[in-house]
N, C-alpha and C positions, 0 to 999 in steps of 0.2 A: 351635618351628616352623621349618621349612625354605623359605627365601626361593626362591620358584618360579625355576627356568633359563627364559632366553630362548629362545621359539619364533622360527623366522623367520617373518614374516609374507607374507603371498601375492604372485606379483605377476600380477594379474589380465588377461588379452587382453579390451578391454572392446568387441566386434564392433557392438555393438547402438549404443555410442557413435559407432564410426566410423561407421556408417552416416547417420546424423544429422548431426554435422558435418561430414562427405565427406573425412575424416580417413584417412588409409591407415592405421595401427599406433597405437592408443591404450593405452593399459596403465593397469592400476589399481595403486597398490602401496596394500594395503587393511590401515592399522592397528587395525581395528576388533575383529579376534580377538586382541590384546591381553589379558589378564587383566580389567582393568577398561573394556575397548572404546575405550581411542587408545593415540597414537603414548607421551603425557607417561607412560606405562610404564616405557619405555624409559631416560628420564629419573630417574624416580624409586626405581626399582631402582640404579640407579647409587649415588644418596645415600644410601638406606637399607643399602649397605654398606659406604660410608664412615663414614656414623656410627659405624656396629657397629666397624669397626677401630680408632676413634679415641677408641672407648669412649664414648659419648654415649649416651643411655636416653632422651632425648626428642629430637624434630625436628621442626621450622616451617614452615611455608611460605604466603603470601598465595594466595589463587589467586579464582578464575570460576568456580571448577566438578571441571572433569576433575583436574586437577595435583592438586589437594585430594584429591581420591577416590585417588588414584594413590599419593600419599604413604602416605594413612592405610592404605590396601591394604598397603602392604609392611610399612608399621610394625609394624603386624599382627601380621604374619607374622614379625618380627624378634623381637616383643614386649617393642618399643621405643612408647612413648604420641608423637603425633601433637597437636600444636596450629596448626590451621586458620584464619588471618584472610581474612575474607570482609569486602569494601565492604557496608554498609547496602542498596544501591540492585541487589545484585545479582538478576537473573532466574533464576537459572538453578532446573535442579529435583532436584539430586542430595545436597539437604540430607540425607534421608533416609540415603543411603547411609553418608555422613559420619559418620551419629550411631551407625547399624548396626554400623560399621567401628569405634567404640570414640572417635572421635576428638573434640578438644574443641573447639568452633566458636567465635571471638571476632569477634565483629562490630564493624565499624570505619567509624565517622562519615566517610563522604570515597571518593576515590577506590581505583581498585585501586591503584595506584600509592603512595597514604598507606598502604591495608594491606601491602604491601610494606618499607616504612619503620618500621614499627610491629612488623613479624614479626622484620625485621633489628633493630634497637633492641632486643626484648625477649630474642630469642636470645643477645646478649651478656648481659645484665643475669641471665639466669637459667642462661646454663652450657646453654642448647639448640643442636643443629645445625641451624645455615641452610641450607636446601636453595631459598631463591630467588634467582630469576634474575639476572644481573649479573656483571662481571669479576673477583670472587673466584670465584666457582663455575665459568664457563666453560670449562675444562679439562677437566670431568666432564660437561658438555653437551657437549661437541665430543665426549669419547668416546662417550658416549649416543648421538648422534644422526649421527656420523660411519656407522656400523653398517649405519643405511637405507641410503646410499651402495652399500657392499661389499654389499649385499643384493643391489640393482637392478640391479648390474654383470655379478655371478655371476648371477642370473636370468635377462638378457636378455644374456650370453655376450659384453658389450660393452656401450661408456657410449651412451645416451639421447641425441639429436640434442635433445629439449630434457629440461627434468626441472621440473615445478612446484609450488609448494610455498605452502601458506594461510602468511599472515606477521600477528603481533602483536606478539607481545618480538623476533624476529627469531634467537631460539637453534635452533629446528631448523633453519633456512636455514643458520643459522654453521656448526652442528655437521656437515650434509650437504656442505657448500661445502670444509669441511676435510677430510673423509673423501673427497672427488675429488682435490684436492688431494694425497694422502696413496696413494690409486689408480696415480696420474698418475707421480708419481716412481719407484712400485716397479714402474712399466709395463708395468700392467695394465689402463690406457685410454691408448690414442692423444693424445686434448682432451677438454677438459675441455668438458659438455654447456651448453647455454644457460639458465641459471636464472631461471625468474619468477616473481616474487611476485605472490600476489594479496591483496587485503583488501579492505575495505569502503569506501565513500564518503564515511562517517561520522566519519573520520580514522583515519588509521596512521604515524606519521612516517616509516616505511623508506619506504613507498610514494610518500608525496607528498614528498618528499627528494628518490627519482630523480625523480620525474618534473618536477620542476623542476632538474632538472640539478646537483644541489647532491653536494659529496663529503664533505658534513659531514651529520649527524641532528640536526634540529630537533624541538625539543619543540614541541607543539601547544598551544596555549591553552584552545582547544575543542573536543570534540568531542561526537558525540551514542550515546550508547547503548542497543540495542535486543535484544529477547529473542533477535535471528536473530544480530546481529553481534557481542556479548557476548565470543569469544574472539580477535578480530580488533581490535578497535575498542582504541587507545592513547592516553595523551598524550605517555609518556615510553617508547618500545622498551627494553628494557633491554638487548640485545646488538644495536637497531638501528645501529650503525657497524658492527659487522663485516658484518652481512646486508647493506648497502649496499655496503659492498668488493666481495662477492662478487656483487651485481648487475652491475658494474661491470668486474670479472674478467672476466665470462663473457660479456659484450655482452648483458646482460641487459633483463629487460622488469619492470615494475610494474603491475597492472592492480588498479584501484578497483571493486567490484562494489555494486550496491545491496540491500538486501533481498529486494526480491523475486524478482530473480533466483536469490537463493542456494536460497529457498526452490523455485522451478522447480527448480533442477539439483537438487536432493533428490529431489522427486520423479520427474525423470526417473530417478535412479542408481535408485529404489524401481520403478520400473516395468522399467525397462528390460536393469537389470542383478541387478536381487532385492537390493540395499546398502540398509539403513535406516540414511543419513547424515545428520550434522546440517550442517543448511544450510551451516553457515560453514565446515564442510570441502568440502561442494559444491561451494561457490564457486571452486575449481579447473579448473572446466570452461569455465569465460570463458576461456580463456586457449586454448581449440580452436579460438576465432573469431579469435583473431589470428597464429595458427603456417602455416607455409606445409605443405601436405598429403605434402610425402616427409618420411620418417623414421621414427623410433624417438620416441613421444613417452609419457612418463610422469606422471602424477599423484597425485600422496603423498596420498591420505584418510585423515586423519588422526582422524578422530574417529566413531563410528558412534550412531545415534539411540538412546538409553539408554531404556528405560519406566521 
């Protein structure tokens, strides 16, 4: 089988939003026409042909939900086998897909973060490729995810006065933070745009990092997770120091959102704009309430509401 080429994904004029939040230029950049409907596509097309070069027949990865679908997608397609560790406690509803897709699901007593630990540990032990997140892989997230960057620039003819982006592990922030950066030098943008994370109230360490002023990522002790905030909610980011650099970079912002909100901005992008998205990429839209109304402003939806 032939491992599907990357589409560009849209970048949406979202009029119905500016008018709601009194917003002059809002824009969607919408990963939801993705192959398996988000951005971690992008991502995992990356590592399913790295394995394939390095010669590997099977590959791992911890995930929530979409990353898992996205793996086992390509594996597929490589007709390379996919083993999927899922935390016990997860919500999510894309088991189905998982099992459809061919892939082997190992559930794991503990957090996502154990099954991360668990995925890494068994990958050495059995000779499979790691495809999760952390500073051996990051190279390949930064290209992955660098890409949105050179999308949004070429689209909108120039960088984004601000650009925002849902945060959990903090690698598409890294990977977009770098791909400006990378812009910037072959000058093809002026500055670099103003980048903000958004997550959950529930805990994120990128988020509550900045927002207490810290230039180092603190692990959380506790946090609480919920059907809405499931790909946001962290204890440990695993590329949170670099997404905090680049908070930091760009004179950036952190915003904490709660549930219910997420699931409002859902339904308004369902109403307003015709987007079946999942909450916790909604949650993007807090962040209209605190930008000042001139500019270029953009929002990575990252993930679209899956049946």
């Amino acid at each position: 089988m032939k491992i599907p080429e990357h589409k560009v994904t849209p970048l949406i004029r979202a009029v119905n939003i500016e008018r709601i939040f009194r917003i002059r230029e809002v824009y969607l950049k919408y990963e939801g026409v993705n192959p398996t409907g988000t951005h971690k596509d992008r991502l995992a097309r990356e590592h399913v042909i790295e394995a394939l070069k390095k010669g590997f027949d099977t590959i791992t990865t911890a995930t929530c939900g979409n990353y898992g679908v996205s793996i086992a997608y390509f594996a597929k397609r490589a007709e390379m086998d996919a083993v999927i560790y899922l935390p016990r406690g997860y919500f999510g509803t894309r088991i189905r897909e998982l099992t459809k897709l061919g892939a082997r699901i190992v559930w794991v007593r503990g957090t996502y973060e154990e099954a991360v630990y668990r995925s890494r540990t068994d990958a050495i032990a059995n000779n499979w490729y790691n495809a999760n997140p952390g500073i051996e892989n990051r190279p390949i997230s930064i290209r992955a995810y660098s890409k949105i960057a050179f999308e949004i620039v070429n689209q909108l003819g120039k960088e984004p006065t601000t650009l925002t982006v849902p945060v959990g592990n903090g690698t598409t922030l890294t990977g977009i933070f770098h791909g400006l950066l990378m812009l910037k030098e072959r000058g093809k943008i002026s500055k670099l745009p103003q980048l903000i994370a958004v997550s959950t109230i529930h805990g994120n360490p990128v988020v509550i990092s900045f927002q207490k002023k810290l230039r180092r990522v603190t692990k959380l002790a506790k946090v609480r997770e919920t059907k809405y905030n499931e790909p946001l909610v962290a204890r440990e980011s695993f590329d949170g120091e670099e997404a905090l650099k680049a908070l930091w970079a760009t004179k950036g912002k952190a915003i904490a959102v709660p549930d219910w909100k997420m699931v409002e901005y859902s339904k308004i992008l369902s109403r307003k704009e015709d987007l079946s998205v999942l909450p916790a990429s909604a949650s993007v839209l807090e962040a209209l309430n605190e930008i000042e109304e001139l500019g270029k402003h953009v929002l990575l939806i990252t993930a679209k509401r899956v049946k």
